[in-house]
C-alpha positions as CSV (number, residue, x, y, z in Angstrom):
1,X,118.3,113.1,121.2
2,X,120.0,115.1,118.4
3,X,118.3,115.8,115.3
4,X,120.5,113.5,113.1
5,X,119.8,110.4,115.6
6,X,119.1,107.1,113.4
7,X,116.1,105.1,112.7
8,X,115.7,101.7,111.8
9,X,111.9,100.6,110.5
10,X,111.2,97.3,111.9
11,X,108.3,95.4,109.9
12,X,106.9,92.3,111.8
13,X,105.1,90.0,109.1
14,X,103.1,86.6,109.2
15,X,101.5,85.5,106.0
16,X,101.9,89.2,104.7
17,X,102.3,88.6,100.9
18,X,99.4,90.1,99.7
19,X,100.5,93.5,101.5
20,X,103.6,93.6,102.5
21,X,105.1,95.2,99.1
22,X,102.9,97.8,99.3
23,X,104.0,98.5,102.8
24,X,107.5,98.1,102.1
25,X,107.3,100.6,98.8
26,X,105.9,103.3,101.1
27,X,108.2,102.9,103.5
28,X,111.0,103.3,100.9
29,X,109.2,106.6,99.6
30,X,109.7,108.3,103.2
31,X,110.6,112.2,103.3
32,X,112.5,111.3,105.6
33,X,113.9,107.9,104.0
34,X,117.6,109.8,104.2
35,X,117.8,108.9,108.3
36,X,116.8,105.3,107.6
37,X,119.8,103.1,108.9
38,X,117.3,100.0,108.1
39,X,114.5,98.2,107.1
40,X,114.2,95.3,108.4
41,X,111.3,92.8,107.5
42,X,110.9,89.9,110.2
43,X,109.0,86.9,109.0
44,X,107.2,85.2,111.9
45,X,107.0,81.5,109.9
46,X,105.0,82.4,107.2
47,X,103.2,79.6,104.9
48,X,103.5,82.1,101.5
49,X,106.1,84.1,99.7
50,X,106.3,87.2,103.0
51,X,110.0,86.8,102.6
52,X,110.2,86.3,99.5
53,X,108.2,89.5,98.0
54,X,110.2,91.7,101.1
55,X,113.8,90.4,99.2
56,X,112.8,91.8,96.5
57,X,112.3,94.6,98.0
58,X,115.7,94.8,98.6
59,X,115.6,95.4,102.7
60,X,116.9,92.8,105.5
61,X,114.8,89.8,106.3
62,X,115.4,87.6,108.8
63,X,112.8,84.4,109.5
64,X,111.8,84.1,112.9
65,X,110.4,80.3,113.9
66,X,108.7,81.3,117.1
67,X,105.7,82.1,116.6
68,X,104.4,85.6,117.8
69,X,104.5,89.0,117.4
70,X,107.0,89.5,120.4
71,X,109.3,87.5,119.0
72,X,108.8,89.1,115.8
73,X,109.7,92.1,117.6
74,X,112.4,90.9,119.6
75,X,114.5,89.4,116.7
76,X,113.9,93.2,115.2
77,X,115.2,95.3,117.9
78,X,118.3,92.7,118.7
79,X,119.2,93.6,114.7
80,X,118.4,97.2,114.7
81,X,121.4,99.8,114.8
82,X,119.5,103.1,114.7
83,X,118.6,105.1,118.0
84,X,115.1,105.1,117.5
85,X,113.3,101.9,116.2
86,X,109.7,102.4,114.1
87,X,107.1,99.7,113.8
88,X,104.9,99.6,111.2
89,X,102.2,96.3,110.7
90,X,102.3,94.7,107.5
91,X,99.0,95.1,106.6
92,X,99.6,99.0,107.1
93,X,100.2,101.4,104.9
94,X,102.3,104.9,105.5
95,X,101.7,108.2,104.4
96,X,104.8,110.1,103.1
97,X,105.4,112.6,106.2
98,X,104.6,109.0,108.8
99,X,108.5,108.7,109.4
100,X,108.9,112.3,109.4
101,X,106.3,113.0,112.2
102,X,106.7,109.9,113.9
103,X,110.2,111.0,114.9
104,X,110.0,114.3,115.4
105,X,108.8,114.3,119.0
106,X,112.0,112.9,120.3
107,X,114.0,116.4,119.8
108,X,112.8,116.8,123.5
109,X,115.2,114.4,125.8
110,X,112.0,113.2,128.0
111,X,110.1,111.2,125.1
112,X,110.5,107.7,125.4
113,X,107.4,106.4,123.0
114,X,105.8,107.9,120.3
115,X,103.0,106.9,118.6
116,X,100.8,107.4,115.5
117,X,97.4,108.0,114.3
118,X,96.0,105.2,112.6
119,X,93.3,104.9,110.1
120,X,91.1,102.4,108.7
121,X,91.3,101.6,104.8
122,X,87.8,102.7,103.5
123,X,85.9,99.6,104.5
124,X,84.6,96.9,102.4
125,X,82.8,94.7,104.8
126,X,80.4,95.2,108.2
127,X,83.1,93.6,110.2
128,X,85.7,96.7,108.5
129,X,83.0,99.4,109.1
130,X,82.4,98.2,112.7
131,X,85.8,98.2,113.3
132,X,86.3,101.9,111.5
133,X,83.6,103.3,113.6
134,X,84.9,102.7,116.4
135,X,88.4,103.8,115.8
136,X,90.0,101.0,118.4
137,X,93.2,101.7,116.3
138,X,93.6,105.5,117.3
139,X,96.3,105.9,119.9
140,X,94.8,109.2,120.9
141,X,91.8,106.7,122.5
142,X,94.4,105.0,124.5
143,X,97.5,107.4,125.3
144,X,95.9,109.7,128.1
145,X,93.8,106.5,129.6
146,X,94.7,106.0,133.5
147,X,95.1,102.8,133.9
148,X,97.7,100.8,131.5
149,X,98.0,103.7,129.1
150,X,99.7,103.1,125.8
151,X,100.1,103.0,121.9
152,X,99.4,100.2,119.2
153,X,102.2,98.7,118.1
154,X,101.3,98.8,114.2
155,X,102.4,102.3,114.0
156,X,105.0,103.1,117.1
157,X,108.5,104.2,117.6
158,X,110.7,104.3,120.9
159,X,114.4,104.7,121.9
160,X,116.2,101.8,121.2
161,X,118.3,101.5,124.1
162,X,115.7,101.7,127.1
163,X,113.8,98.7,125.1
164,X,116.3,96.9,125.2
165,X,117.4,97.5,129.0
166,X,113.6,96.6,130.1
167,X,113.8,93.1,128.6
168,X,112.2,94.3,124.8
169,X,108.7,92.5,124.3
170,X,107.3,89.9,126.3
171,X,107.5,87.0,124.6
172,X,104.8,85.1,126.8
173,X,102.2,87.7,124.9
174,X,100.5,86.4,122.1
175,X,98.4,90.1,122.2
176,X,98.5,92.8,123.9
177,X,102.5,92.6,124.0
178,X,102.1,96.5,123.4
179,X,100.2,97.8,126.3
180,X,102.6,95.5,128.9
181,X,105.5,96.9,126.8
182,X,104.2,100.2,126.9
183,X,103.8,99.7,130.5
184,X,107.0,98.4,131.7
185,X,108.9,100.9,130.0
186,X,107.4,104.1,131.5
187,X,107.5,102.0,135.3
188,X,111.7,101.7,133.8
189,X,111.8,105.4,132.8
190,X,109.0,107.1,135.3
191,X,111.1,110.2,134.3
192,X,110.2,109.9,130.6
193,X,106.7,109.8,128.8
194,X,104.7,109.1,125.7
195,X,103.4,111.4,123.1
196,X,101.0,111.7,120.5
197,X,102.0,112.2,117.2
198,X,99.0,113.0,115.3
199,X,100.8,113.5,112.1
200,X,102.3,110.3,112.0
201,X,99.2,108.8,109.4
202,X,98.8,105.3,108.4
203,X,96.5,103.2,106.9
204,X,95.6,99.8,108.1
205,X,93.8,97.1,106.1
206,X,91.2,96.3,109.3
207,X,89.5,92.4,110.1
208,X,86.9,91.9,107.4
209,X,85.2,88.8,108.2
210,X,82.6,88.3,111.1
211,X,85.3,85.1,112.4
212,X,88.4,87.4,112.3
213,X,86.6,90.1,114.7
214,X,85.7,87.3,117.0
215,X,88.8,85.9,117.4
216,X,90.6,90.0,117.7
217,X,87.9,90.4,120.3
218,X,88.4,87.2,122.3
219,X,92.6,88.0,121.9
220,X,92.0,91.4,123.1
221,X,90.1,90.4,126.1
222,X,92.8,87.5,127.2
223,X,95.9,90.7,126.6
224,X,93.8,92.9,129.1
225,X,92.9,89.6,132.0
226,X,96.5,88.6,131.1
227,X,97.5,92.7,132.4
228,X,94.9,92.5,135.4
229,X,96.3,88.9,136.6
230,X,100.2,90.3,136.4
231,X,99.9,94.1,137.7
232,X,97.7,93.7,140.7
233,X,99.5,96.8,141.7
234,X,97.7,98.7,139.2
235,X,94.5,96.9,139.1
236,X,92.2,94.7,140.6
237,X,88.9,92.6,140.0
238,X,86.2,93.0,141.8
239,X,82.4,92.6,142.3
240,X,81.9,96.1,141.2
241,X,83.5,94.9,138.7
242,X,81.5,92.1,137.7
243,X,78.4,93.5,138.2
244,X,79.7,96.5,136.0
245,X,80.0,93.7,133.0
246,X,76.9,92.1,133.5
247,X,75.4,95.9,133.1
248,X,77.1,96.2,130.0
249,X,76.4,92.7,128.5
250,X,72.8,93.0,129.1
251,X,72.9,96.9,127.9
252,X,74.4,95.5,124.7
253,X,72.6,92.6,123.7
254,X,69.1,94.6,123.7
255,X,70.2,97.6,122.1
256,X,70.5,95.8,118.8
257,X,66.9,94.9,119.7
258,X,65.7,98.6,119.9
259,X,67.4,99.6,116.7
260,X,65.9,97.7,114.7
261,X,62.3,99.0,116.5
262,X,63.5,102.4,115.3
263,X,64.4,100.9,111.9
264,X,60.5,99.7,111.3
265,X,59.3,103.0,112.4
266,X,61.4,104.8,110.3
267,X,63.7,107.0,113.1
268,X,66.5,104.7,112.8
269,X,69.1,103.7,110.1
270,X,70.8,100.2,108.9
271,X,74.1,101.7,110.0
272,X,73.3,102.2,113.4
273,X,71.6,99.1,113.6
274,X,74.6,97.2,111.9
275,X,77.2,99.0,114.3
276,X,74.9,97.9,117.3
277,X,75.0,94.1,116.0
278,X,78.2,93.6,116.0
279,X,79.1,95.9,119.1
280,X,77.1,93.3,120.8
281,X,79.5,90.4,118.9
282,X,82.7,92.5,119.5
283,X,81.4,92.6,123.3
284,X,80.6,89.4,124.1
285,X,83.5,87.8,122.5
286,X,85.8,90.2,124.7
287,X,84.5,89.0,127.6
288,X,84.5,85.8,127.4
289,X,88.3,86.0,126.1
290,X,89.2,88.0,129.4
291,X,87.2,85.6,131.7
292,X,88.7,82.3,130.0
293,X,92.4,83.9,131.0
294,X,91.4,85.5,133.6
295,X,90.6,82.0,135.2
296,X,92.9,79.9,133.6
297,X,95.9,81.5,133.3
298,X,96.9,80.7,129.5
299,X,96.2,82.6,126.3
300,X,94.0,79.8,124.1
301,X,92.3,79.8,121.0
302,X,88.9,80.9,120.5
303,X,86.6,78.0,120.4
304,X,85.0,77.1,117.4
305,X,87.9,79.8,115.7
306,X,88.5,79.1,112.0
307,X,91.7,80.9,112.1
């Protein structure tokens, strides 16, 4: 790819107005804004003004009825025009150089993906400081994993044309649509890979509510039983498995328990004790997300989910 190839920003949004201008506004404020064939906002069927703030904004927006962020995705990349297409969540916010460094890996022919670093908006909540501990956002946790490597979507860019030869996102994903696109792209392009961009900063406005990190955690476990049931090849269940969960389950439900020993007796500290709480919440919810799919096949709602 030549230094002058062009970029389109594709900006999937559902029920985004309270962020999605100050997304757009640093997207517009790019160093790099002069390559930008695009911006194009996609709004999934949202119930507020989404479409209306990004008009004003004055970038494309198309409405997209089917619900989902593949399809979100999809309409996107069938509009685009530039070589390389950059995704950036609504709820995220770039830092000036993100477009900049983003891109800058695909000088070298081989690169297929790039993606990211991601940070959490100083948090507000215990849900937001749970989730900023752990850093489950950072590609640089997921990039060099062996099994189903790959980088979050909120703040990703590939080559255009190779997505769309593999089929763009699936569309039968309600979550993790980016690791099986991740996936299928470098089985397509086995001579190609995927980089790290650690330059490529943005801030993201995490779950801050104890409900909406139960229902990420239950989605997040259907995406990863929906990967196991469809790439056998890859991976398999099995006891080992199993028992390996049980050990964790159990390992996490009492830890909270000896915290809060170490809190009475003065050697431990709220944070810890908070972070362990609602591990053992982000954990259990996981679980039983992957085992529901895992069994039955379908992505469904959390039960008892207020969202």
């Amino acid at each position: 790819m030549t230094a002058q190839a062009s970029l389109s920003v594709v900006i999937p949004a559902y029920n985004a107005a309270a962020t999605i201008g100050q997304t757009l506004a640093a997207v517009k404020r790019q160093s790099l804004a002069g390559r930008v064939s695009e911006i194009i906002v996609v709004d999934n069927a949202s119930t507020d003004a989404t479409g209306a703030i990004a008009e004003q904004h004055g970038v494309t927006v198309f409405r997209e009825e089917r619900r989902g962020p593949s399809a979100a995705r999809n309409r996107g990349l069938a509009a685009a025009k530039g070589d390389i297409v950059c995704h950036v969540d609504a709820d995220a916010v770039p830092t000036r150089h993100w477009l900049a460094e983003l891109v800058k890996p695909f000088a070298e022919a081989d690169v297929l993906l790039v993606g990211g670093k991601t940070i959490s908006f100083p948090p507000r909540t215990p849900a937001q400081r749970y989730t900023a501990r752990c850093g489950r956002s950072e590609p640089e946790s997921f990039i060099d994993r062996p099994v189903f490597p790959f980088v979050p979507s909120q703040n990703i860019a590939f080559r255009r044309e190779p997505a769309i030869a593999a089929g763009g996102w699936n569309e039968a994903m309600i979550t993790a649509e980016d690791v099986e696109f991740c996936h299928r792209l470098l089985q397509n392009y086995r001579a190609m890979r995927m980089v790290f961009a650690p330059g490529a900063v943005v801030m993201h406005h995490d779950r801050s509510t104890d409900d909406e990190l139960r229902d990420q955690a239950w989605m997040y476990g259907q995406g990863a039983a929906w990967m196991y049931r469809h790439h056998p090849e890859t991976v398999r269940w099995d006891r080992a498995k199993t028992m390996a969960v049980i050990s964790v389950l159990i390992r996490r439900g009492v830890t909270p328990v000896w915290e809060l020993y170490k809190k009475a007796v003065g050697v431990g500290s709220h944070d810890d004790l908070e972070f362990t709480i609602y591990h053992r919440l982000w954990t259990w919810w996981w679980w039983r997300g992957f085992y529901q799919l895992y069994h039955s096949g379908e992505f469904r709602p959390r039960p008892c989910s207020r969202s």
